[in-house]
C-alpha positions in Angstrom: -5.6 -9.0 -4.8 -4.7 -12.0 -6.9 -2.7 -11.1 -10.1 -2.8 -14.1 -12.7 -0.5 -13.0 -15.1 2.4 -14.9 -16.8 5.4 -12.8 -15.4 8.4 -12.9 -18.5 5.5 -11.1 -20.9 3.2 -9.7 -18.6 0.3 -11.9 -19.9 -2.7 -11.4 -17.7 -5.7 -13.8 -17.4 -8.2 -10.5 -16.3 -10.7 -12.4 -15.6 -9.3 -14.4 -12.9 -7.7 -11.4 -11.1 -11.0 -9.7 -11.1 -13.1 -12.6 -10.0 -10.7 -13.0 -6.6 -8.6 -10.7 -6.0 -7.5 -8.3 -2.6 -9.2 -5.6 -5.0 -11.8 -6.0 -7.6 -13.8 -5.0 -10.6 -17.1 -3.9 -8.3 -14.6 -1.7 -6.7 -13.7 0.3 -9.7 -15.2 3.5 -10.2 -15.3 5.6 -13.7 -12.7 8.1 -14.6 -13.3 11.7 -14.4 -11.6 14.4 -16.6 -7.9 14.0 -15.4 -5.3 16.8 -14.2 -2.1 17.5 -14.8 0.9 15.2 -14.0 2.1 18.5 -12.1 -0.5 19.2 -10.1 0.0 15.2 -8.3 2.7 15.1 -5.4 4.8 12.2 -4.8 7.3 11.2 -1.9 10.5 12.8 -1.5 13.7 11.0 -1.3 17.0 12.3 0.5 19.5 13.4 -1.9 21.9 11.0 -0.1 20.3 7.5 0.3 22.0 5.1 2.8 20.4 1.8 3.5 20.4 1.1 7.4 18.9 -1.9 8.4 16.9 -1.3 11.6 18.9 -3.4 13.8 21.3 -1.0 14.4 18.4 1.9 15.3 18.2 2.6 19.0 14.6 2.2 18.7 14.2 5.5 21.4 11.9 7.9 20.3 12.7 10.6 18.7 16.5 8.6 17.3 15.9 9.1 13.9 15.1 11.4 11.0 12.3 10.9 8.7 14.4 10.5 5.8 16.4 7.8 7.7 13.0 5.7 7.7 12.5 6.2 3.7 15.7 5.3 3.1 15.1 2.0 4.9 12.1 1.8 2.7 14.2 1.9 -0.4 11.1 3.9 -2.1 11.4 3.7 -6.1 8.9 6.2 -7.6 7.7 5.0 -10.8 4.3 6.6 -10.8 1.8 5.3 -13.7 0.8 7.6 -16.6 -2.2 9.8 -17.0 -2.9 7.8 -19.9 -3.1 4.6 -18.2 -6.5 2.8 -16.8 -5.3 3.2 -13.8 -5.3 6.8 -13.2 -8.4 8.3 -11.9 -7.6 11.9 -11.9 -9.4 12.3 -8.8 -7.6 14.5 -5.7 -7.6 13.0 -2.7 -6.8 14.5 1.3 -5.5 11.2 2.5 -6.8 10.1 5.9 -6.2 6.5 6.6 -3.9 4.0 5.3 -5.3 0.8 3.8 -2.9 -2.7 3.8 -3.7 -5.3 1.9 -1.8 -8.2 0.4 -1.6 -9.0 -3.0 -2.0 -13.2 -3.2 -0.5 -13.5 -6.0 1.8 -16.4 -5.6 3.1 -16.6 -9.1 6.7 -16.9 -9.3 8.7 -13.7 -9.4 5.7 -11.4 -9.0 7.4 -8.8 -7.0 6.5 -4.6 -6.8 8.3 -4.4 -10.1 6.4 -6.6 -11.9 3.0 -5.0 -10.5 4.0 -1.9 -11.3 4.7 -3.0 -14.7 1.4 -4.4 -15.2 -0.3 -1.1 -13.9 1.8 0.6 -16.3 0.8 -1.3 -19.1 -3.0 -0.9 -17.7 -3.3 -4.9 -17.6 -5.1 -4.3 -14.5 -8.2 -2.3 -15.8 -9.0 0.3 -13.4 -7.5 -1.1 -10.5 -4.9 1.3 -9.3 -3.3 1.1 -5.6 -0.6 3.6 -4.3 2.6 1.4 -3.2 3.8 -2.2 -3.6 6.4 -3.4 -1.2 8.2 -6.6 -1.3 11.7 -7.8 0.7 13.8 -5.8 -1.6 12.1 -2.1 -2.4 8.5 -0.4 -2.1 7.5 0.7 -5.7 4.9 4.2 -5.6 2.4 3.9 -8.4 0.2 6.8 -7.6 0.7 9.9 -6.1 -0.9 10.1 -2.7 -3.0 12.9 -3.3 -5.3 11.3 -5.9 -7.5 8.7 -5.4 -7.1 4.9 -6.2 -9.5 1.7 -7.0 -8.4 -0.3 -4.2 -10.4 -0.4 -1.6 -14.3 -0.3 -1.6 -16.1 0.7 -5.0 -17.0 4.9 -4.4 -16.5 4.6 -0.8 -14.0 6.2 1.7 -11.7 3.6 1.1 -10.9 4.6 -2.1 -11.7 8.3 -1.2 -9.6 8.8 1.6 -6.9 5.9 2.0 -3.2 5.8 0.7 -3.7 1.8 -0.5 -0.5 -0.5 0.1 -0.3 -4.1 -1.4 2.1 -6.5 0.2 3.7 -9.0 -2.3 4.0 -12.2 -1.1 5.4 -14.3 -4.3 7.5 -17.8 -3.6 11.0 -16.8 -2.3 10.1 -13.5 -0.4 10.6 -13.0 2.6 7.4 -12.2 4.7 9.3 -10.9 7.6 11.2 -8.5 5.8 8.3 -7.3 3.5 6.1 -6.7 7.1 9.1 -4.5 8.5 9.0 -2.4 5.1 5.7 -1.9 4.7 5.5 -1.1 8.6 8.1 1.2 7.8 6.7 3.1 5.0 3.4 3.1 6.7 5.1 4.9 9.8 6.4 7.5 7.4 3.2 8.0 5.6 1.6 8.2 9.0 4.2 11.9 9.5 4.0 13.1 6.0 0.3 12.9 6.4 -0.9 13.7 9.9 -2.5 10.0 10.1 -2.9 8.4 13.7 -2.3 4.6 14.2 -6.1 4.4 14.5 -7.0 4.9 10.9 -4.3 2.3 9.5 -7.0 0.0 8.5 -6.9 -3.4 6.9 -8.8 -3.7 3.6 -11.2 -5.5 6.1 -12.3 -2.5 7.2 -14.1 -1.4 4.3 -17.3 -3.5 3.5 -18.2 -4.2 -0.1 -21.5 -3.3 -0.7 -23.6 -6.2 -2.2 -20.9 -8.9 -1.1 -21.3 -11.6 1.4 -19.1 -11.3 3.3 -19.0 -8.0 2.8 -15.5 -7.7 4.8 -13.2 -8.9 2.9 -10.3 -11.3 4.3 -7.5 -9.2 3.4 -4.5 -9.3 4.1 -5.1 -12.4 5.0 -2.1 -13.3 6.3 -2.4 -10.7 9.0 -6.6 -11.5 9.7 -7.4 -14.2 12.6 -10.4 -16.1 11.4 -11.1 -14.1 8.9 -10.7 -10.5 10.9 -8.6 -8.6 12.6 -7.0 -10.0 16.0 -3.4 -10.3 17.6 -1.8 -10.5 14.6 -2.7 -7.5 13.6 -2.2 -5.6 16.6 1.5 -7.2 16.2 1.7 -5.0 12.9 0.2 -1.9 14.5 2.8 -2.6 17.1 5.3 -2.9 14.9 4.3 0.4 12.9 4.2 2.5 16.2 7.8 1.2 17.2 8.8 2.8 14.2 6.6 6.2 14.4 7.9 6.8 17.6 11.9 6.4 16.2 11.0 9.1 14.1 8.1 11.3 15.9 9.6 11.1 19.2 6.4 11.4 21.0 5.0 8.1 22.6 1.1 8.0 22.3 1.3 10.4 19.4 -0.6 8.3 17.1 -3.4 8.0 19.4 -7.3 8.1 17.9 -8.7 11.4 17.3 
């Protein structure tokens, strides 16, 4: 998803985020009547928050407790309003978790800044669930609605927690991949969701595109699609399932 927005004011040009972006305008679907703010659940947080970087985890499964790993994450809730574009007021069961990237390389467009620009619906109706960067992961929706991320009406928006993966000059790749592997292991408990449905936006085709997979993240795609590098970030996401699960193989298709 490519963001073209002029970060101090927030000045989006719309058009060229919709035209090639991770998600876009054919994927966005109308909004229904909307529920609540109540009825929508988002992620807890320890009371207690320490930040432990996860060198110093034993990596044996079953050595650490969930809300060890969300603390790692650093997890700010700033969850968008009803009123905003955004919001699509549908409910969601989440069964998969999408990853995309956001390629927008504009200076200084970290998960703050995106979540600012959902806020301030400069997005349209695109709406995704978390943004993570080296620093924090920022939650914009809760994970039991739906969100315009993923593949116009289709089970990607219907049924996937989307995560966007900043990746803005002076951030650290590494350290963004380790917390968005992180957050998507904890997702992965909180939701009963098995390493076989986190999905690359690839996964979902785009009806009417060609290609209709679309290269995203693309900085985790071979050629274009999935290969080693992303089984590296699976990898890397069952390392950490395991820390908290404590049962190798757990995540295993069903």
């Amino acid at each position: 998803m490519i963001h073209k927005f002029s970060l101090p004011v927030i000045t989006l040009a719309v058009a060229g985020f919709l035209a090639s972006g991770c998600s876009t305008e054919e994927e966005v679907v109308g909004i229904q009547s909307k529920r609540p703010a109540s009825f929508y659940r988002t992620e807890s947080a320890p009371r207690s928050v320490s930040y432990v970087s996860s060198s110093s985890r034993s990596g044996r499964p079953g050595s650490r407790s969930l809300n060890s790993l969300l603390s790692d994450v650093r997890l700010k809730r700033d969850i968008i309003s009803m009123s905003t574009s955004g919001r699509t007021g549908r409910s969601m069961s989440p069964r998969y978790i999408t990853i995309h990237s956001t390629q927008n390389w504009s200076r200084g467009a970290d998960s703050l800044r995106h979540a600012l620009a959902l806020k301030r619906s400069k997005l349209g109706r695109i709406s995704w669930h978390y943004t993570t960067d080296d620093q924090r992961a920022v939650q914009h929706l809760p994970t039991n609605e739906q969100g315009n991320h993923a593949d116009h009406n289709g089970p990607g928006n219907k049924y996937s927690i989307g995560i966007e993966m900043c990746e803005h000059p002076g951030c650290s790749r590494a350290q963004t991949l380790d917390r968005t592997a992180k957050l998507t292991a904890y997702l992965m408990v909180k939701h009963n969701i098995p390493l076989s449905r986190v999905v690359p936006h690839y996964h979902w085709p785009r009806w009417g595109k060609n290609p209709p997979n679309k290269n995203c993240p693309h900085f985790l795609m071979t050629n274009g699609r999935p290969g080693a590098k992303w089984q590296a970030y699976l990898a890397k996401v069952s390392r950490y399932y395991n820390e908290v699960a404590g049962r190798p193989g757990a995540y295993a298709s069903r």
